[in-house]
Every structure is written in structure tokens, then in C-alpha cells.
C-alpha positions, 0 to 999 in steps of 0.5 A: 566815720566820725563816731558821735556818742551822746551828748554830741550835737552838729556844732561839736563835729569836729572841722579837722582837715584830712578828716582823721580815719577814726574820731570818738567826741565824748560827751559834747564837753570841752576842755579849757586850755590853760594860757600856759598850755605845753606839749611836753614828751617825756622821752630825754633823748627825743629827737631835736625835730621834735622837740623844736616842733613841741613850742611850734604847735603850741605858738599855733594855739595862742594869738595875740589877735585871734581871727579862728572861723565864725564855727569855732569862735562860739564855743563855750567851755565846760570848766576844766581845764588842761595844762599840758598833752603828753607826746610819744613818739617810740621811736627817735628816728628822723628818717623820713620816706614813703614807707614812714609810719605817720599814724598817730592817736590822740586821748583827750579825757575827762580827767583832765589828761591828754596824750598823743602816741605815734610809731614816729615823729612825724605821726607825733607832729600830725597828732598835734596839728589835730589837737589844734585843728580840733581847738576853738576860740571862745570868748573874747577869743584869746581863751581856747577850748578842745572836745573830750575825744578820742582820735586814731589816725593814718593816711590812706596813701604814703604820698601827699604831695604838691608841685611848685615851678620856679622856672616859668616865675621865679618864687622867692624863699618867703613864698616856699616856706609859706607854702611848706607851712600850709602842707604841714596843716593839712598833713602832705609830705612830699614837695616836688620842685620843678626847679629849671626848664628851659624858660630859666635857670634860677639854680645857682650850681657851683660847678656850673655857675654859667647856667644860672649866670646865662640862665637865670631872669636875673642875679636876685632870682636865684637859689643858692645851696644855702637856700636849698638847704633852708628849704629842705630842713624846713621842710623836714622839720615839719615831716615834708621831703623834697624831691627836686626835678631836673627835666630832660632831654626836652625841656631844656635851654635857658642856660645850658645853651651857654654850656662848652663843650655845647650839650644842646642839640643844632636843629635844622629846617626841614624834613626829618633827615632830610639833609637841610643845612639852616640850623633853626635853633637848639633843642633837646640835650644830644643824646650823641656826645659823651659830653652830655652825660660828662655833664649830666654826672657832675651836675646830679652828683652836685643836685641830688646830695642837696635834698637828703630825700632819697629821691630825684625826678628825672623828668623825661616828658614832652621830648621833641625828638623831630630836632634829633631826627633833624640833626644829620649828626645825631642821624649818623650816630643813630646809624652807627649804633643800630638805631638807624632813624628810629629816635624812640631808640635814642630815647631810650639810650638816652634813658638808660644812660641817665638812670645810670647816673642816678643810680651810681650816686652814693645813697639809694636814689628812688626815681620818679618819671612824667608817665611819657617814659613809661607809656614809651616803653623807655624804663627797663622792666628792672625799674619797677622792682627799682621802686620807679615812681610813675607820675600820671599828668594827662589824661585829666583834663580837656575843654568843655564848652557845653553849657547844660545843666544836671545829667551826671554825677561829679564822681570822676565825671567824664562829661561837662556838666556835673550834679553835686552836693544836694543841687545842679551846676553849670559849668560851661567852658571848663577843664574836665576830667577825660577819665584817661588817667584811668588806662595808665594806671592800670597798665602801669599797674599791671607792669608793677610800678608804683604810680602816683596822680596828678592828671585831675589835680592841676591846680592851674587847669581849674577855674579858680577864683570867682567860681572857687566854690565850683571848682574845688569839688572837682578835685574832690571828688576824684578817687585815684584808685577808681581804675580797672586793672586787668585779671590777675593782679591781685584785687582790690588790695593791690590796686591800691597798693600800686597807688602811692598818692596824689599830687596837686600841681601849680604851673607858674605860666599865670602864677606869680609871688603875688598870687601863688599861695591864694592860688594853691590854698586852700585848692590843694586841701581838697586832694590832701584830704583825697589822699590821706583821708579814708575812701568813703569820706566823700560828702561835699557838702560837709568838706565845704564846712570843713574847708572854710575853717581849715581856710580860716586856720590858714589865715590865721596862721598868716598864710594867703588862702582865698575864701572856700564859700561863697560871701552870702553863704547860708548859715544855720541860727547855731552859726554851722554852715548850711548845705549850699548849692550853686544856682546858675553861673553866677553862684548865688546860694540857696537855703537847702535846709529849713532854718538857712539864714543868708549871713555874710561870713569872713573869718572873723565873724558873721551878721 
């Protein structure tokens, strides 16, 4: 709840992305940066990243050609001055993991002090990135200004995190840094790096250099160890872990094909066990040979030490396991086994073989799974005690070709129109919500598992670009906790605590270097403030004023993020932006306040 005291006005509110749990403006005054504005910490032994991150945020500040939103950039200043925040972080410590401490407070006073306490680093950092969301340009916009405030933040979730694939399109370095750079603004923590499939492998290992030789789209597009290494302490140096992914035993080809001994399974035409003897090609990795698991110990012995995260994704979806069944090898060692043709059982030895690798690697390693190993009932009831982390994907979306207006409400919608904001909306042959995601949260409660969603959050199932303004409220306006759990497990509380984030998912199938940060921002605001923000921060029409400054910050900032409003968008005279609602399936807006005035708005400016 934004608290306004007297003398605060619409145009003071404050367009911060996550909205902070708690923000007091005092007074409606301002404060003018002095040009040799500091963050300083008066601790001598604070930690080197948060001492490299002090001139960072100050560089976010000042620009020699400042682009802020057209909301900031008519802010006057009362006269004073401030020269300097103090920082405090009480503890040194660079340990980063889903229990890290990231609240902060931030005191900005009329005396001209300004200070930002927090447990760690990394709530310290989050504390700055407010004070310079919560700056303004003025002037001839090289001058900021911040509000006298008083702020007390902390996420609702631990995890805030996005997906990135490199194995459907390559990306090259340039395009991750940007993107960590674009999480740290809207405070996610956690990058999940779907880094090989079976379309390519662009990982180049040093045990195994055919995979990325044989595997790779080409010499250039590939990640080195040095490149890895650039990417994970980028990302800790600005509060972010990286969780790589090595999918398997589906999943698999480009590469591995080229492995001796072969690891990939022959399969064959024909019925299950039907005895065919024309091989059509290879499938899943042979869960029958010693081979296979030879290779999986060295590769993730080589992998996971790279990412210092603690965490490793096993992957674990989608497992053809028709070519196990088809491969008359595979059946007689199923049978030798006990399995007999059951290939839910070889999933399962295949599964506990591999949390077995995982497990013996020298620091703790938590696992997170797709949610087709847990709905297979392939994990050991061990793993939730293990902290196992379920990743829930499906469930989220299906084709909706109605074309009706109004009738329900966009809050976890389960039909395919939708009311939101203040008017009615169109949306016809658009990926919905099925509202299934629901069921496996539950159940994976209720088994006592961490669970963290993706299902609605797929980026790349939204109708993005033209219809941006229709699409991002469906990311929304999900609550991830918004399930039924069954009697006994706890209450509100633990439901809630069984939820450890959200993730927003970029599949690469239609994305490329080009277009992959304008694809991803500024969507993916939209589920960091779901899961950092409090569970009744809801309204949005006042996230769509939010997200166009917080779209505005990341252009600033030289990011690629696409417009968040519509371009013949409605303003008030005071420059704030209107409530907008979208008119038929060419979105043109509407004035649905008095005083709504048709403006053309760009982050520069508007007429």
C-alpha cells in the first residue's frame, strides 16, 4: 500500500518497479541531487561487490543525454539538495541463495540525509535500484530530483527469475549481459539457462569438445568456460544466480550423437517390442548402458562447479520413451532387471541414477525438475526434504478461438475473453490460461515439495507486439498462489510457503539476438513485480503507469524494451497517464477519465 501523507499529489506517486511493500512520501517535496551525487558505505571492509555496485548505480543517475519518461521529466525541485546516500549492509557476506535476506529500507529526509539499510548486499543493491527509480529528470534533464520518502521493502517470493534458451537460436554474450542487466532493474534473482537441447550444442566442454565440435551451429556460437564465468559473475555482482540446464534423457541429439561409446538410444520402427529390426534414428540417452551414466559424472562434474549457484536443472520432460520400448536391447535389459516393458520404471532407474550424480558432487547441489518428473512419481519422497524445486510449465496455456467480449474477470481466467482495468477486451485466437497449473501445485504441495511456476509466464505464448497492451495483463494478473490445497497441510501460510517463485520463459523457437530483449521487456516486469510485490497489489491500470516509466528507465539505460502503451495513449493535462482501455481488436484507447487528453507519448516527451 503506498501511504500518501499530506501535501502528496497523483503526479508525487511514485512509478518504482516491483512496487516496494511499503512507501511513505513525505510532504510532496523534493530533494535536488547534487552533480556529485555518491553512494557511499561507511563500512572499510564492505564486500568488493558492493563496492563495485556504489559508482554502478550512481552512473544510472546521470546521463549525458537523459531520455527519463515524460511522467519524470516535469518534476520541479523544492531547493535542497543531497550529495550523498549512506549504504548499510550488516553483513559482508557474498553468499547468494533462495533463503538470502533481500529487504532493505530506504530514509530519504528533509535534512538533507539519506540512508538505505539492509541485512545483506544484495538488499543493499535493491535499495539503490529504488532511489533511482524513485529519481526524476527535470530541467533540461540533465538535473535529478527524488521525494522526501520513507521506504521498507522485501520480496513476497525468494525466487524471481527468467529462462533464456541458447539451443533453439544462439545468443551471443552481449545479448545475456543486457538481459541480467534488465533483471537487476526490476529486482529478479535467478537465471535459468536452458543451455543445450537436442537442436544444438553450443556448450563448448573440455572433456568433451565433440559435443560442441558436432553440436554447435557453428565454431562462433559457442560458450566457452571463460564465457560462463563472465556471465556468472556479472550476474552476482548484481544479486542474480545462475541455474544451468542439462536436459535429459529426452531432449537429446545435436552432439551427443557424436559421443563413442554411443550414448543415445537406436530406435526402431514399428510396435513397441515388436521385434523390428530398421532403425529410424536415435532417441532418448540409454538408460542400459554403464556408458551413459560414465558420461553424465563427468560431464555435470565439469558443468555444475562453473555456475558456483548451488543449483543444477535436471531437466527431465517430455521423455519419448516409445524409442526405449522400441529398442529390443533396452527391452531385454528391462527384463533382466525386473522392469519387464514397464518404461515408467526405466524412467525412474534412469532418474534416480542421475540425482545420484548430482548428489555426489562436492558442495550441496539443490535440484530443480520440469513437473513431468514429479507428476511421474519419479523422485524419491527423500527429494522434498532434499529442497527438490518443481518447475510447473503446463497446465497454462491453450488455443482460444472464441471472439466474444466481456463475461469474466482476467484474474487466473479460465475462459477466452476477459474484463480488465476499467473496460471490456477482445481477444480472439489467443493462448489462455487452462487454470491446470492449479491441480500440480497443490498435489506438489501437499507431497511437500517447493514448487516454483512458469505455466502462465511463457513469454513466447503471449500475443505480443501489436497487441502488447493486451497481452501483459495476462501475466499480471496471475497469483501463483491462487490454488486449493487438500485438509491438513497448513493454511494459508504454508501454501504460500510451498511457492517459491515465478519464472518468465522466453523459448527461442521464433526469437533471435535481434529481437530477444524487445521480446522479453518489458513482459517480464510484469511477473517480477508478481512475485516480489505484495498479494493485493493488484490494479492494472495503475501497473500500466508503472510499466511505461519502468520501460522508459530501461531505455534509458540503453536496454531494447518495446513500448508498454498504446501511441495515441490518453494523458491527464498534469502529464500522468490516464486509465486506458482497450476498444476492439485494433486497441484504440479511450479517455475514462474527464480531463483525458489524446497525446503522442515516447519516452522523450509528449504533444
Amino acid at each position: 500500500m503506498l501511504t500518501l501523507l499530506a501535501g502528496a499529489t497523483v503526479a508525487t506517486v511514485p512509478s518504482v518497479v516491483p512496487e516496494p511493500f511499503r512507501v511513505e512520501l513525505h510532504d510532496g517535496s523534493y530533494l535536488t541531487l547534487d552533480t556529485s551525487f555518491t553512494f557511499r558505505t561507511t563500512t572499510a571492509a564492505a564486500s568488493p561487490i558492493l563496492h563495485a555496485a556504489l559508482p554502478r548505480f550512481r552512473s544510472l543517475l546521470f546521463f549525458k543525454d537523459d531520455n527519463s519518461s515524460t511522467e519524470s521529466r516535469r518534476t520541479t525541485s523544492a531547493g535542497a539538495t543531497l550529495s550523498f546516500c549512506a549504504v548499510h549492509a550488516l553483513s559482508d557476506s557474498a553468499a547468494l541463495s533462495s533463503t538470502t535476506n533481500e529487504s532493505y529500507v530506504l530514509e530519504i529526509a528533509a535534512s538533507g540525509s539519506c540512508t538505505i539499510t539492509a541485512p545483506t548486499i544484495y538488499g543493499a543493491m535493491h535499495g539503490m535500484e529504488t532511489f533511482v527509480q524513485l529519481s526524476s529528470a527535470f530541467g533540461n534533464g540533465l538535473q535529478r530530483s527524488i521525494p522526501l520518502a520513507s521506504v521498507t521493502d522485501q520480496p513476497r517470493f525468494p525466487l524471481r527469475a527468467t529462462m533464456i534458451d541458447t539451443a533453439r537460436r544462439f545468443l551471443p554474450l552481449e545479448n545475456i549481459l543486457h538481459h541480467l542487466d534488465a533483471m537487476s532493474c526490476v529486482k529478479m534473482n535467478l537465471l535459468h539457462w536452458h543451455l543445450v537441447d537436442s537442436q544444438s550444442w553450443p556448450y563448448a566442454s573440455l572433456l568433451y569438445p565433440e559435443l560442441s565440435r558436432h553440436g554447435a551451429y557453428s565454431p562462433s556460437e559457442v560458450y566457452t568456460q571463460k564465457d560462463i564465468a563472465e556471465v556468472v559473475l556479472y550476474a552476482r555482482q548484481r544479486g542474480i544466480m545462475v541455474i544451468p540446464e542439462i536436459d535429459t534423457p529426452g531432449h537429446v541429439w545435436a552432439g551427443l550423437a557424436a559421443l563413442e561409446p554411443a550414448v543415445l538410444t537406436t530406435c526402431f520402427d514399428g510396435p513397441p517390442g515388436g521385434g523390428s529390426k530398421i532403425a529410424v534414428g536415435t532417441g532418448t540417452l540409454d538408460p542400459s548402458k554403464n556408458a551413459t551414466f560414465d558420461f553424465l559424472t563427468a560431464l555435470l562434474g565439469e558443468v555444475i562447479p562453473l555456475f558456483g549457484s548451488g543449483m543444477f536443472m535436471i531437466g527431465g520432460d517430455e521423455v519419448p520413451t516409445d524409442c526405449w520400448a522400441s529398442n529390443p536391447g533396452v527391452l531385454a535389459w528391462a527384463k533382466a532387471r525386473g522392469f519387464g516393458s514397464d518404461m515408467a520404471k526405466v524412467n525412474r532407474y534412469y532418474t534416480e541414477q542421475l540425482l545420484a550424480i548430482v548428489a555426489a558432487q562436492k558442495t550441496h547441489t539443490q535440484i530443480m525438475c520440469w513437473e513431468d518428473v514429479f507428476n511421474s512419481g519419479l523422485l524419491p519422497a527423500s527429494s522434498a526434504n532434499d529442497g527438490t524445486l518443481i518447475n510447473v510449465w503446463s497446465g497454462g496455456w491453450e488455443w482460444c478461438d472464441k471472439e466474444t467480449s466481456g463475461s469474466s474477470i482476467i484474474r487466473d481466467n479460465t475462459t477466452c475473453s476477459a474484463t480488465y482495468g476499467d473496460g471490456g477486451g477482445w481477444f480472439g485466437k489467443m493462448h489462455i490460461r487452462d487454470g491446470s497449473w492449479r491441480k500440480t501445485m497443490a498435489k506438489a504441495a501437499a507431497a511437500g515439495f517447493k514448487t516454483i511456476l512458469s505455466s502462465p509466464f511463457y513469454i513466447n505464448a503471449q500475443n505480443m507486439g501489436s497487441n502488447f497492451d493486451e497481452a501483459w495483463p495476462y501475466l499480471y494478473a496471475i497469483d501463483p498462489a491462487n490454488f486449493t490445497t487438500p485438509p491438513g497441510l497448513g493454511g494459508v501460510e504454508k501454501k504460500e510457503a510451498s511457492v517459491q517463485g515465478v519464472e518468465a520463459c522466453l523459448w527461442s523457437s521464433w526469437v533471435n539476438k535481434d529481437n530477444f530483449a524487445n521480446r522479453f521487456w518489458p513482459a517480464a516486469a510484469s511477473v517480477a513485480e508478481r512475485g516480489w510485490s505484495r498479494k493485493d497489489v493488484t490494479s492494472i491500470d495503475d501497473f500500466r503507469r508503472r510499466l511505461h516509466t519502468v520501460t522508459c528507465e530501461l531505455q534509458r539505460r540503453g536496454l531494447r524494451a518495446e513500448p508498454a502503451i498504446f501511441g495515441g495513449s490518453f494523458f491527464h493535462a498534469n502529464g500522468t497517464l490516464c486509465s486506458q482501455r482497450p476498444r476492439g481488436h485494433v486497441n484504440v484507447m479511450g479517455p475514462s477519465a474527464p480531463g483525458c487528453l489524446p497525446r503522442f507519448s515516447t519516452c522523450d516527451g509528449f504533444r
